[in-house]
C-alpha positions as CSV (number, residue, x, y, z in Angstrom):
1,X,38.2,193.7,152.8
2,X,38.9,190.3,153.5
3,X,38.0,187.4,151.1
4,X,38.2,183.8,152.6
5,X,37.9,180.9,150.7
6,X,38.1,177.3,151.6
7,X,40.4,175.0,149.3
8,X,37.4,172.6,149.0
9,X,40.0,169.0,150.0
10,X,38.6,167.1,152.7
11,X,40.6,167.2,155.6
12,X,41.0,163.4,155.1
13,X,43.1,164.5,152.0
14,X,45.3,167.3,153.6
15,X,46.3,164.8,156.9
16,X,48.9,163.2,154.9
17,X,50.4,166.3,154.4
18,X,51.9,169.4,156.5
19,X,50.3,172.5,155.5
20,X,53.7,173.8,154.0
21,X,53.3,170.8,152.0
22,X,49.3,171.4,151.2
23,X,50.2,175.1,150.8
24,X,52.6,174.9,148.4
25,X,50.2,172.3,146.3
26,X,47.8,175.0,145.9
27,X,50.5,177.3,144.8
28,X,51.3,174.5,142.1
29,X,47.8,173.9,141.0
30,X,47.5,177.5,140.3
31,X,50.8,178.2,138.7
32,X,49.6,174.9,136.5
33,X,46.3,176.8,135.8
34,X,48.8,179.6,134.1
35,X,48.8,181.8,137.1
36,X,52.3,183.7,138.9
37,X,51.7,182.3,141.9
38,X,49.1,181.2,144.2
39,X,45.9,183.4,144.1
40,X,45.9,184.2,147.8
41,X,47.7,186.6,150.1
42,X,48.0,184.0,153.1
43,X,46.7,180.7,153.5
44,X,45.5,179.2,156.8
45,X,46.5,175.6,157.9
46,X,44.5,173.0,159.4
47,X,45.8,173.4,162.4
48,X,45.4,177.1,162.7
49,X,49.2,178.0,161.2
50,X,49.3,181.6,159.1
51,X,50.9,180.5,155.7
52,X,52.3,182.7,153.7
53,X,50.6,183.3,150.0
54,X,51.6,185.6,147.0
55,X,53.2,189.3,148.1
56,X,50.6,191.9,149.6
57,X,51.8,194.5,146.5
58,X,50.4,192.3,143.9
59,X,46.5,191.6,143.9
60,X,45.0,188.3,143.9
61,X,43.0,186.2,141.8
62,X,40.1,185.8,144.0
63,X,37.0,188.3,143.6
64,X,36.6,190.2,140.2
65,X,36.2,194.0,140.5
66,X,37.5,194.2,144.3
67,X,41.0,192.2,144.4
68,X,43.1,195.6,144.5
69,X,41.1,196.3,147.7
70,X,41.2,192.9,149.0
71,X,43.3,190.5,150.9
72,X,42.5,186.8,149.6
73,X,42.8,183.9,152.0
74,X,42.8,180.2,151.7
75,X,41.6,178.4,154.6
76,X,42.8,174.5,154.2
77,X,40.0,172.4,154.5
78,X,36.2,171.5,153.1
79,X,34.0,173.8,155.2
80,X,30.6,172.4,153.1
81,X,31.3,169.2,155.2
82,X,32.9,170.4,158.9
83,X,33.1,173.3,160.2
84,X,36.6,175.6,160.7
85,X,38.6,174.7,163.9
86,X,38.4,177.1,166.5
87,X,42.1,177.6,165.5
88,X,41.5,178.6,162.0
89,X,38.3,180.7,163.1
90,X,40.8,182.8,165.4
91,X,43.4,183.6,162.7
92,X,40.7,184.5,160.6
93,X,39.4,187.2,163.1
94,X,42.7,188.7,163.6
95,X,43.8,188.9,160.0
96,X,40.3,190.8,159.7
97,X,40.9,193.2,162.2
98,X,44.7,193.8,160.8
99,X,43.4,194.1,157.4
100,X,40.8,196.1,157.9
101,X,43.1,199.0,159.6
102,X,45.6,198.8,157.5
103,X,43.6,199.2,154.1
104,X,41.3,201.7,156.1
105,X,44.8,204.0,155.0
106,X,44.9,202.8,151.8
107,X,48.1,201.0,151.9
108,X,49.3,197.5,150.5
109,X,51.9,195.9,152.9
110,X,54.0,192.9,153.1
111,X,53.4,191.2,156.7
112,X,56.8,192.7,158.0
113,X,54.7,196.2,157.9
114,X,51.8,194.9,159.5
115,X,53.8,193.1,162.4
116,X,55.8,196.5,162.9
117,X,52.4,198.7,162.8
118,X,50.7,196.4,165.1
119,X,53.3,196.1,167.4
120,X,53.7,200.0,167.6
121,X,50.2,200.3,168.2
């Protein structure tokens, strides 16, 4: 399953910033909240970049009673206020798909795994 969640910043906040940059402010506000790392698996820029989160072999913070069985992702952005760029929407759909075959066999991997199965596919 894939949980997305929006980081809630107006895009107006996240312009001054590249999404490494944005990315890796999320990653301190959680670590600063007590957590290891950031509480998603992958986090999706702006502009429609993948961005890498915590390891696929650890569980995220993101949905109580499902986050073993569940890949969390951050899209960057306030999606109350505008809707996802067709960019964003896009990456979205293909981490869905890839997701959702590869925990169809029960097995946590780290992106290398997924680009190698995909690839052989």
């Amino acid at each position: 399953m894939l949980v997305v969640h929006h980081c809630a910043y107006p895009d107006a906040n996240i312009n001054g910033s590249t999404e490494i940059a944005h990315q890796k402010q999320l990653q301190t506000q959680h670590k600063n909240q007590g957590r290891c790392d950031i509480g998603y698996h992958f986090g999706v820029g702006k502009n429609g970049t993948l961005l890498e989160g915590m390891p696929m072999t650890i569980p995220g913070i993101h949905v109580p009673g499902f986050k073993s069985q569940s890949v969390a992702v951050v899209v960057h952005g306030d999606y109350d206020k505008i809707l996802l760029h067709k960019d964003q929407r896009l990456l979205i759909y293909w981490l869905g798909y890839v997701t959702t075959m590869i925990l169809k066999q029960a097995t946590l991997l780290t992106i290398k795994h997924w680009l190698q199965a995909i690839v052989q596919e």
